[in-house]
N, C-alpha and C positions, 0 to 999 in steps of 0.2 A: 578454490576454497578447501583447506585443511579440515581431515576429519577429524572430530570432537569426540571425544566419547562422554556418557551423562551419567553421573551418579544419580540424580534424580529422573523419575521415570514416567511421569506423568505429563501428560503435551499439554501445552494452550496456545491455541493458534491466532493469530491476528492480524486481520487486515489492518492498512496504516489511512490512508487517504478514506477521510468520513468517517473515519471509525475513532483513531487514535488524534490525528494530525487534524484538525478544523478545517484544513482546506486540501489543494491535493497537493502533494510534494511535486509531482512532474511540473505542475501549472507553475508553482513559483518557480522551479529551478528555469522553466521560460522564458519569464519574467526576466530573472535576474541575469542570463544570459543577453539578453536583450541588453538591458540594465549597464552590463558591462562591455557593450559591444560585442560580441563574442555571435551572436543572431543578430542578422537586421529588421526592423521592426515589424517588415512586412509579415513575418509568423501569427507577431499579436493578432495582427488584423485579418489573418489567413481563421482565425480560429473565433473570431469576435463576435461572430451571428449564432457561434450553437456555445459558446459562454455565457453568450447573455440569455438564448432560450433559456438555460438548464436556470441559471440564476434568475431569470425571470418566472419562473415553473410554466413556460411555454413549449419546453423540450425533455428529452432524456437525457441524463447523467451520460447514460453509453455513447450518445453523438459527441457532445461534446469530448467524452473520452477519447473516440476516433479518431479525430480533428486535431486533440492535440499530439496525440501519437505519431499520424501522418506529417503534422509539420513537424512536428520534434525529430523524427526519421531527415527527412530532405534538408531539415537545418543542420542535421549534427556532421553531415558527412562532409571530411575532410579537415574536420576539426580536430584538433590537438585535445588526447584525453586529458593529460594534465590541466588544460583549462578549464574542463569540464569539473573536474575534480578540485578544483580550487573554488570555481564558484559554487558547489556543491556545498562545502564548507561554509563559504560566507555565509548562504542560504539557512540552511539548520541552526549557525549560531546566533542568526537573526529569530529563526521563526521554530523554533526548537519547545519552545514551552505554547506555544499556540498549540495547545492541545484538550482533550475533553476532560473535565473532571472526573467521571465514573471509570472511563478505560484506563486512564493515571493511577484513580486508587486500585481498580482491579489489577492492572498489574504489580501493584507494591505488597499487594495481598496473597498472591499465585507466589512468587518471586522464587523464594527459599523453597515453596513444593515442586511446583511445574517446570519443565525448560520449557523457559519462553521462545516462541517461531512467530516471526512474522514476515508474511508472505506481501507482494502490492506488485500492480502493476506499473508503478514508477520505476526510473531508471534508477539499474543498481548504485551508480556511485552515487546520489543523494539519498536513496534507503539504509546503503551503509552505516552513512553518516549519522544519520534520524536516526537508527537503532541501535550504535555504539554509544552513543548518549545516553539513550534510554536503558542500556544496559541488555538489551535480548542477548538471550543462547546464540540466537542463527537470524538469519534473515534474508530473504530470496526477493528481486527484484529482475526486471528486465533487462536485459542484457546485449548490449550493440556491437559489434564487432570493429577491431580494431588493428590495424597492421600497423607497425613498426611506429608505434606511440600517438595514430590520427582515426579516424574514425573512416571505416567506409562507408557508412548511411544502412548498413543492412542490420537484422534484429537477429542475431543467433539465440535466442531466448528469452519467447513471449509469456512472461511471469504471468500477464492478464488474464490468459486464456489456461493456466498449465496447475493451475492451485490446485486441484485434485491429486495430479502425479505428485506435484514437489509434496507433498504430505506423505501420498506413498511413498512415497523413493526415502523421505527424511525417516521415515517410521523402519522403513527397511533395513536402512544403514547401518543403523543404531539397536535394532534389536528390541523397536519399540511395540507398543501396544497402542491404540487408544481409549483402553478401558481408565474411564476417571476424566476424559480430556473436556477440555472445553473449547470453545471457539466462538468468537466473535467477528460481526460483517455488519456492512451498512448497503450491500445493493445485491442484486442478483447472480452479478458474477461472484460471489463467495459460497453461495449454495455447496458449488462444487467441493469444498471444505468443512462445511457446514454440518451436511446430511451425515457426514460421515465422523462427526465428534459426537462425545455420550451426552454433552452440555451446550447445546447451540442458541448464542445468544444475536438475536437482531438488534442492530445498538440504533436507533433512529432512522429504520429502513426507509431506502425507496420502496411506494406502492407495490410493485409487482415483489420486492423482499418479504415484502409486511404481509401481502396478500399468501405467500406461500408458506410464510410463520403461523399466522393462525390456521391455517388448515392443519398444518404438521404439530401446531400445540408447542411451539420451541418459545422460550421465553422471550419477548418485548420489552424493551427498554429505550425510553425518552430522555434526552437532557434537552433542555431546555431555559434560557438565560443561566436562574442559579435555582432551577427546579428538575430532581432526578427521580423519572415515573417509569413501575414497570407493569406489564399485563402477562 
């Protein structure tokens, strides 16, 4: 990725999956690789018991995240990036406005002040995608490794776990500050970004998110069908 430099100076940081995106970008681009042949189905069904806990509020967000990581890992290897990266495409131009009302207007609001950043532990070539759309500054995703245009199955850069650095290091680069910043998350693993913006917003946390916003007194925000509450 080409360094940018930013006339504007002020960050806004943001998660995609739960936050901006209604569902999670990794899950669909699954899906749709499924979808297209490209994964065979056995993946779906590899991941279908902590899908439906998280969806049924029998489990955590984070298993299910695991689950899909790990089969997304053993499925991608040996696969052709170009594939990946075409149904990456389809993906977003399907499901591209599936997204929340208050993070859409909040970013149309930030736009002209802040560079927009969004961080997600989705795989880079459909975050790309999601956020050239959306128009962000930058935006960091997880990152598979790849020889001579195929995939070997290995993760040379786990975005999931790394949203503290990538903030450091973007803030670094650039010569930035986070005096003014804001940031937005919907689960625990954004903390790590979180803590460290002057304006941390929980956008319809998981429990253990929610539970450590109100201690920390960081702003609460609900959407809900077509009702937007904050605390």
């Amino acid at each position: 990725m080409t360094t940018k430099s930013f006339a504007k100076q002020k960050v806004a940081v943001f998660d995609l999956d739960g936050t901006i995106f209604r569902s999670t970008l990794h899950f669909e681009l699954l899906k749709g690789l499924v979808q297209y042949g490209i994964f065979p189905f056995i993946v779906l069904k590899e991941i279908k018991e902590y899908h439906d806990g998280w969806v049924n509020r029998r489990g955590h967000y984070r298993d299910f995240e695991q689950s899909l990581i790990t089969s997304y890992k053993n499925g991608i290897k040996n696969k052709v990036v170009d594939d990946i990266q075409k149904v990456s495409r389809y993906i977003v131009e399907e499901k591209r406005e599936h997204i929340y009302v208050y993070t859409r207007d909040l970013i149309e609001r930030l736009r002209n002040e802040y560079i927009l950043l969004a961080i997600s532990g989705s795989p880079r070539e459909v975050v790309d995608v999601f956020t050239d759309f959306w128009k962000f500054d930058r935006a960091y995703g997880t990152e598979y490794e790849s020889k001579d245009g195929v995939y070997t199955g290995e993760i040379v850069f786990p975005a999931y776990n790394k949203k503290r650095e990538i903030l450091e290091k973007f803030c670094s680069e650039h010569h930035l500050t986070l005096e003014g910043s804001i940031g937005i998350g919907d689960t625990a693993g954004d903390v790590a970004f979180l803590e460290m913006v002057t304006q941390p917003i929980a956008f319809n946390p998981s429990r253990e998110l929610y539970d450590i916003a109100k201690e920390r007194k960081w702003k609460i925000v609900v959407e809900r069908k077509d009702m937007i509450y904050e605390q």
